[in-house]
N, C-alpha and C positions, 0 to 999 in steps of 0.2 A: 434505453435510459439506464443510465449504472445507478445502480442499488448503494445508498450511502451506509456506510458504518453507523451503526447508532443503538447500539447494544444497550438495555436498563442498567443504571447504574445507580448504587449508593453512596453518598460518602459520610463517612462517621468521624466526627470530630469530638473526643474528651474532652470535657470543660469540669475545670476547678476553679471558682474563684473571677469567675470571668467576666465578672461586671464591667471594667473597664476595655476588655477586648472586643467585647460581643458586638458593640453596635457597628464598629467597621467591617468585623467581619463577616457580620449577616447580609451588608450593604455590599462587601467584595464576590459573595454568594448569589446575590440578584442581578449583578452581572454579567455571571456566566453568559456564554454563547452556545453554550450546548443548549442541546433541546429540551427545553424545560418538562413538557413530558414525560421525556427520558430519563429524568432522574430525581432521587428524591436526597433529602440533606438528614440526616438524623444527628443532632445535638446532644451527647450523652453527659447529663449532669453528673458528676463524680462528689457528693459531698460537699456541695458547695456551703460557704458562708456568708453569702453577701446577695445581692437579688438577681444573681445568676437565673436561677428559678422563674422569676418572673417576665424577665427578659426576654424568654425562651419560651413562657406560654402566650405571652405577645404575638411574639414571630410567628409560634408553632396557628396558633390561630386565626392570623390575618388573612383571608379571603383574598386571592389572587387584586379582584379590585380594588384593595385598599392599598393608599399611596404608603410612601415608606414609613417604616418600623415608627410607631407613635413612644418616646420616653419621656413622663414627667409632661406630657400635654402638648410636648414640639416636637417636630420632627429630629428626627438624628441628624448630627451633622458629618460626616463621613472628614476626620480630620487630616487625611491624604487623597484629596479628593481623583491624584494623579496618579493611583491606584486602577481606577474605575475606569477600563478606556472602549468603548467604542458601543456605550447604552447597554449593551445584555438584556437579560430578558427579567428587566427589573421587575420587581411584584409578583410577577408571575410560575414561584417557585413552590416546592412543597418542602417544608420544613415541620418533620416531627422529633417531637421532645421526648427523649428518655431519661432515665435515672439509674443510675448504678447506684446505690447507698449499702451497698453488702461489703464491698471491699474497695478500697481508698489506692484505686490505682490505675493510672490509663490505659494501663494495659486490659485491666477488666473492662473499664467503660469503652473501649473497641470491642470486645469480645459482645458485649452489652450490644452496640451495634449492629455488629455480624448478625447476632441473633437474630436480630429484628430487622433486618434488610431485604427487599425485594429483589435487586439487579443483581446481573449476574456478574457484576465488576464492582471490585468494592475498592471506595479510592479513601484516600487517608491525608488528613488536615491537623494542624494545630489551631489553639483558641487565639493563639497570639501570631498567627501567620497572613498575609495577606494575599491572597493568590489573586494575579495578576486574571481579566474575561477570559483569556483562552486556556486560562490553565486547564480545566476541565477537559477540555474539547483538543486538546496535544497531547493531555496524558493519558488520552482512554483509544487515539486511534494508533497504536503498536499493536494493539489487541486484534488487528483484523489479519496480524499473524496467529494462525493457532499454534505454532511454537511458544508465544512467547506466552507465558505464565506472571511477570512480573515485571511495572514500568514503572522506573522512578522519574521524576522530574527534578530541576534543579531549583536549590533554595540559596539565594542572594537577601545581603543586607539590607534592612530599612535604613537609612539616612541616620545616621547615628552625632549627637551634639559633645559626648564628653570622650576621652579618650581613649577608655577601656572597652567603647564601641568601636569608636574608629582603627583601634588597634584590632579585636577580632576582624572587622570589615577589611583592614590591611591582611590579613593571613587568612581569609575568605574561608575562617573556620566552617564555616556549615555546608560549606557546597557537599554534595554529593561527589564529586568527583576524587576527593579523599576517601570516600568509604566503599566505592565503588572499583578503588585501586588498592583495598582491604588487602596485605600478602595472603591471608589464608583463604578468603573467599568472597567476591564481590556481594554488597549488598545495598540496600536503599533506605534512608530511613522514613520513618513513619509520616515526618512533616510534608510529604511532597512523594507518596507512595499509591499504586493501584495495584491491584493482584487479581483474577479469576478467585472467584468463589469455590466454583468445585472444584480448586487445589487445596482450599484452607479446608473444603471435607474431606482429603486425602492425606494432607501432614498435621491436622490437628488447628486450633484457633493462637492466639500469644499465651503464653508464659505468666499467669496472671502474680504470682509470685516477684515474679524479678521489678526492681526499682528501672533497670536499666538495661538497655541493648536487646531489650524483645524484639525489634525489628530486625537488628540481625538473624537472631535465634531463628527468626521465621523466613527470611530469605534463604537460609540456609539449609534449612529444616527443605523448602520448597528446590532449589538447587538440587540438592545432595540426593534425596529422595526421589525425584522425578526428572523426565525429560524437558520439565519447561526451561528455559529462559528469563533473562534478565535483559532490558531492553532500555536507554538511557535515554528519554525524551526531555533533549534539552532543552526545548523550547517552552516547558507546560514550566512555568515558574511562580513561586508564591515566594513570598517576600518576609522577611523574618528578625525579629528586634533583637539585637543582642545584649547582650548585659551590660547595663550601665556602674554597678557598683563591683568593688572586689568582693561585698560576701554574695553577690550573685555569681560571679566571675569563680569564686572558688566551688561552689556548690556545684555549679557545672560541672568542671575538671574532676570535682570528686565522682560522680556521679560517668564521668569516663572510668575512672580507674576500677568503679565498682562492674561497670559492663565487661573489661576486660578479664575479673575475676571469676565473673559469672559462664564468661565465653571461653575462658579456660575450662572450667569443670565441665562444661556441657558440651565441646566440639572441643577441646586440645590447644586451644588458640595458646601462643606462648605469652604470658607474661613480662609484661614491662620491667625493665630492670631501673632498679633503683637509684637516684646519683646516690653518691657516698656526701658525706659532711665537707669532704676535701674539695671534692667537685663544685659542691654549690659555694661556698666561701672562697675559690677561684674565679667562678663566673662572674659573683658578686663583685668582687674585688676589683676586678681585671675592669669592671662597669665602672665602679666610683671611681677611683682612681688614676683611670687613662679614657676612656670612652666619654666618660663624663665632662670633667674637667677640658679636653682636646675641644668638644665640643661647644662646651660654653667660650671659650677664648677667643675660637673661633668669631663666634657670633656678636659676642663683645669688640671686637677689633673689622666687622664686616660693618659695610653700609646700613643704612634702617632697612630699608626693603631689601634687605638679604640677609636679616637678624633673622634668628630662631622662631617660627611661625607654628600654631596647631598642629600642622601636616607632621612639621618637623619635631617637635616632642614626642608623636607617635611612634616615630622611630628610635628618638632616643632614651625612651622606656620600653626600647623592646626586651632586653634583655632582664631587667626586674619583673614585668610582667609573664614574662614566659618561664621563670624560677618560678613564680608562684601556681604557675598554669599545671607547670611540671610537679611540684610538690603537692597538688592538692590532688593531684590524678592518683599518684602515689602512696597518700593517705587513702583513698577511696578505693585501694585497689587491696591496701593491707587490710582493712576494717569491713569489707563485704563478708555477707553471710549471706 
């Protein structure tokens, strides 16, 4: 009889503010197909202000026997229910609730985690991410190579209604496959990341300081230092909401441009260059002007079913979106400390 892979594992997920993500993703959590067992969920409250808290001593105390997550006296309704595919081992998980209240950052509230974690694989989630039953159970079997130190899986768009989604979701900003083709050095991010334990007690736990790119830091950190491996399990996927507004849309970009300042002082990474004034008021221009105008004429003079649709404004605000994308990475890159 062959011996299955099934190594203890933890996963630790930050939570700020997570009242409205929680209930799916606890429900995305009871689906796993990995061996219930096998692994335990740790929930690390980072400073919440809303009934994050309570939500979590809900879960964290529901006796395998009880049906799902009770809020406000009804059951949850899991509002992608096409998330959830093939039963998992609903109820039947171990979720405990931590608190980070010392320092106001995810980076700590993983570290928070780490601390408190039994398995010897520690796998890594967001509040707002929804990982697909097998995510678990793809991202944790690379590991039965002892090479490999470090397995990311991939992160795909939720279903996005307004256009500054559908536009990320068209340039499949978050995949891993961008960051894993990093010129200085592959690595994985946090939203869809496992690692070996006794590596993070060999390079150290994140960076509890930095706003941004501790997941690089630590990829890199595990890379550069040691013989392990980086390991691409494309198939372990969790599903992830993109920003619906520009001042979410900017604060992202920014929040790049502060990782690469950060990844510069710390590993040499080169620094993004600037456009100049001339540069962006060409782009701009070259868009209102001739991209624009071409376009609408177009559509004005084409049949109705072949006038300008959703799909197609995505594209034709790609170039104002991607000035903005560029400039707020640029601001985030000048203004890090």
């Amino acid at each position: 009889m062959i011996k299955m892979f099934l190594p203890e594992v933890s996963v630790v997920v930050p939570i700020y503010n997570g009242e409205a993500d929680l209930p799916d993703l606890i429900e995305c959590l009871r689906s796993q197909t990995y061996a219930p067992n096998k692994v335990e969920y740790l929930l690390v409250d980072n400073n919440r202000g809303d009934r994050t808290s309570a939500i979590l001593e809900t879960a964290a105390s529901n006796p395998p026997s009880v049906p799902p997550l009770v809020r406000g006296g009804s059951k949850i309704v899991v509002s992608n229910p096409t998330l959830i595919r093939g039963g998992g081992n609903l109820d039947r998980i171990t979720i405990r609730h931590l608190t980070e209240n010392q320092i106001q950052s995810s980076y700590a509230a993983r570290n928070k985690g780490i601390h408190g974690s039994k398995g010897e694989i520690i796998a890594f989630t967001d509040a707002d991410c929804r990982p697909e039953s097998d995510w678990l159970e793809n991202l944790v079997k690379p590991f039965v190579d002892l090479e490999v130190g470090i397995s990311a899986g991939e992160i795909v768009a939720l279903p996005g209604k307004t256009i500054l989604e559908k536009h990320s979701a068209r340039q499949n900003t978050l995949s891993q496959k961008h960051t894993l083709a990093h010129p200085f050095c592959a690595y994985g991010q946090t939203a869809n990341l496992a690692v070996r334990k006794q590596v993070l007690e060999t390079v150290g736990l994140f960076r509890t300081y930095l706003t941004s790119g501790g997941d690089a830091d630590l990829c890199w950190r595990i890379l550069r230092q040691t013989s392990y491996k980086l390991y691409f399990a494309e198939s372990a996927i969790v599903r992830h909401r993109h920003r619906s507004t520009i001042k979410q849309l900017q604060s992202q970009w920014y929040r790049y441009g502060e990782s690469n300042k950060y990844l510069h002082e710390l590993h040499g990474v080169d620094l993004m260059r600037e456009l100049t004034t001339q540069e962006y008021c060409y782009r701009l221009a070259r868009w209102l002007f001739k991209e624009l105008p071409i376009a609408l004429v177009k559509s004005a003079l084409a049949k109705p079913s072949k006038r300008i649709g959703q799909a197609d404004l995505v594209d034709l605000f790609n170039t104002p979106i991607g000035l903005v994308n560029v400039r707020s990475r640029a601001i985030g890159q000048l203004r890090a400390k």
